[in-house]
C-alpha positions in Angstrom: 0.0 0.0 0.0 1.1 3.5 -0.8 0.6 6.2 2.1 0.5 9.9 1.0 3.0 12.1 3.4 1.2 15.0 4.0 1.2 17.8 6.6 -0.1 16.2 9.7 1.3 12.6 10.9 2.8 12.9 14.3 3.2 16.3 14.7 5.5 18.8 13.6 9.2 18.2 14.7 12.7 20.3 14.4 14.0 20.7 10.4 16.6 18.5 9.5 20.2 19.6 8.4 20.5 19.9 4.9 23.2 17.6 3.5 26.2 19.4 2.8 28.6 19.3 -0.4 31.9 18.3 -0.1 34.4 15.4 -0.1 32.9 11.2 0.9 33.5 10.4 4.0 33.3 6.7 3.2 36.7 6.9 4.8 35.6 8.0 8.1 35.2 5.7 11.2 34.4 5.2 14.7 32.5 4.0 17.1 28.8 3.6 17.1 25.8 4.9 19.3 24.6 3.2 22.3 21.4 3.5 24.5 20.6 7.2 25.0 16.9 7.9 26.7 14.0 5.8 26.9 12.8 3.6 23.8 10.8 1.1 25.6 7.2 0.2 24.3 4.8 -2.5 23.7 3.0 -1.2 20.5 3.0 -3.2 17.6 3.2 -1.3 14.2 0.9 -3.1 12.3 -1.4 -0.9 10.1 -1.0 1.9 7.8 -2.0 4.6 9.7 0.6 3.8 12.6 3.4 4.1 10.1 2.1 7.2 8.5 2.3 9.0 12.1 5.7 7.6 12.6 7.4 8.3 8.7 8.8 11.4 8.4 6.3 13.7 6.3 7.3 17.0 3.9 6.2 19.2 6.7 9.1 17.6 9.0 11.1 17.5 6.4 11.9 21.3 5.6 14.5 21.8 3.0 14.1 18.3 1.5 12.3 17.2 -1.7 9.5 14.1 -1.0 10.0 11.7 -3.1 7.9 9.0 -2.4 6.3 6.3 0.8 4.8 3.5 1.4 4.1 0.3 3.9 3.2 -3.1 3.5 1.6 -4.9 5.9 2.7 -8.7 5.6 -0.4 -11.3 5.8 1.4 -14.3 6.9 4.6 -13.1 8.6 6.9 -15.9 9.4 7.3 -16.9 12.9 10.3 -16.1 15.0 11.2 -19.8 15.5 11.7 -20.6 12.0 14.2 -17.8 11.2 17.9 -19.1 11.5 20.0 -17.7 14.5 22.2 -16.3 11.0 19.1 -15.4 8.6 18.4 -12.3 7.0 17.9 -9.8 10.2 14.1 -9.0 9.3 13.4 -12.6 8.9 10.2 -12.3 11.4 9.0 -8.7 10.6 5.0 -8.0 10.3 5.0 -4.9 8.6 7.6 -2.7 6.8 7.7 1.2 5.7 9.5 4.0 4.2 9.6 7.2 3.0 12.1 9.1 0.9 13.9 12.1 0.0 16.2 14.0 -1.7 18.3 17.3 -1.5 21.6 19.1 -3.2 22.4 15.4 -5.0 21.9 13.3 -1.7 19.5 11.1 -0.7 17.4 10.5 2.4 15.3 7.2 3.1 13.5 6.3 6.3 13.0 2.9 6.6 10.8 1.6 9.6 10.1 -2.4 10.5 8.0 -3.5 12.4 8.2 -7.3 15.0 5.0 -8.8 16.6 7.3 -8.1 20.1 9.7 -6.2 22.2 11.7 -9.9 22.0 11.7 -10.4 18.3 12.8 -7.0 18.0 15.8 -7.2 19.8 16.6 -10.0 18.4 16.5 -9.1 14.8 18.5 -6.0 16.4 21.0 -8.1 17.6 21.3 -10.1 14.1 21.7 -7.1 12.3 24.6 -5.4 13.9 26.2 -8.6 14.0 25.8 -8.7 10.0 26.9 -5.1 9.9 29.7 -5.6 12.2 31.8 -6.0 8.8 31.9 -2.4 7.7 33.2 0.7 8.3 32.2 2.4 11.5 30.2 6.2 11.2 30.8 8.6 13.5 26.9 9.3 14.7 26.6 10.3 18.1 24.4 8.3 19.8 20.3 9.0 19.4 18.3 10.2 22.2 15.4 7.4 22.7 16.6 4.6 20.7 19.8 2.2 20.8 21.9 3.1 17.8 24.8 2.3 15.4 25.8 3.0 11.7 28.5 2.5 9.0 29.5 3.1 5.6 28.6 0.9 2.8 28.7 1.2 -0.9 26.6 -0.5 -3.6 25.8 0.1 -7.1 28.2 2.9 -7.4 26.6 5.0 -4.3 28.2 5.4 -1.2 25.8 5.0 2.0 26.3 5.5 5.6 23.4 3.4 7.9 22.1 4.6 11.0 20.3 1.8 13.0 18.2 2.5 15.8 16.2 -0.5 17.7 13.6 0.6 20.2 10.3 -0.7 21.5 9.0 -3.0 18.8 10.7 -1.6 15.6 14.0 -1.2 13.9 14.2 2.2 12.4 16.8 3.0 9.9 18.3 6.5 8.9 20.1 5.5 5.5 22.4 8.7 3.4 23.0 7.7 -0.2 24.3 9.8 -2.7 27.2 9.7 -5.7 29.8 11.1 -4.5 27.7 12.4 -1.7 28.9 13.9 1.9 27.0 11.4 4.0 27.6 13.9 6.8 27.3 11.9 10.0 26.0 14.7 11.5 23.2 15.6 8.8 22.0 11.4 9.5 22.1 12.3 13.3 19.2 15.3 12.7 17.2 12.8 10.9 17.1 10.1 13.5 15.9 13.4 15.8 13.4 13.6 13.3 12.2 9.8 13.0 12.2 8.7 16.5 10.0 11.3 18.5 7.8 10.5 15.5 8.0 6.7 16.2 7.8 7.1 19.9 4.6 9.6 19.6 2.7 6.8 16.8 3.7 4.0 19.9 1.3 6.1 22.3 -0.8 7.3 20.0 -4.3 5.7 20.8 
């Protein structure tokens, strides 16, 4: 399903820095974020209204160009227990969404997934920075509300720098990509301040 990012969602949060020009920092390293804040809650994510509130939308978004968003609920997710302890990471996810960007050449994609549990979500956290383990550190201070990490990565000729966050239910990801793109550590830090109070308010939303 396709959700249209309009104006209201979660509320209105802090503009983002604008990705800046200059040289890759695909060389860069160091260590990742930890726990920072409270991230802890039982709500599943599991319809398309709860990941509208939580997605970034243009109005949170100041300065960047919408491209497009979407979620997709899965109708017979697969069970914890049959996902290998070395499976792909999102093995046991319910429901999936993201929304994308772009601005001066770089791009911006919030990626949000969503685990029946607090458990299954910690484990699929768990998986995937044991899969990511094999890159290149980012230097992205750690996110208030959420346990975070993130590296470089490049892939079909773009360079990327991932930001992980794993709180409550969800993994959310923060994920630069760009050609010869910045991938300012500090521009993917003012997105995860974008995403996770929006995340966090969707959780209590009623």
């Amino acid at each position: 399903m396709v959700l249209t990012t309009g104006c209201g969602g979660a509320g209105s949060d802090a503009a983002p820095a604008k990705p800046s020009t200059g040289t890759s920092a695909g060389a860069g390293s160091g260590s990742g974020g930890g726990a920072v804040g409270e991230g802890d809650f039982d709500t599943v994510f599991k319809t398309e209204e709860r990941f509208k509130q939580a997605l970034p939308d243009p109005a949170s978004m100041a300065g960047w160009t919408p491209r497009n968003a979407g979620a997709e609920i899965e109708q017979e997710p697969t069970p914890a227990q049959s996902c290998g302890a070395d499976g792909d990471w999102y093995c046991a996810r319910i429901a999936r969404g993201e929304a994308n960007f772009e601005a001066v050449g770089e791009e911006a994609q919030f990626d949000l997934t969503a685990f029946a549990d607090k458990k299954a979500a910690q484990d699929a956290c768990q998986k995937e920075k044991s899969w990511s383990a094999k890159y290149t550190k980012a230097e992205v201070p750690p996110v208030p509300g959420a346990e975070s990490h993130a590296f470089y990565r490049n892939g079909g000729g773009l360079d990327g720098l991932y930001l992980t966050m794993c709180l409550g239910t969800v993994v959310a990801e923060v994920l630069l990509e760009g050609e010869g793109s910045s991938l300012d550590p500090a521009t993917a830090h003012s997105l995860a301040q974008v995403f996770v109070p929006r995340i966090q308010k969707a959780a209590a939303a009623s």
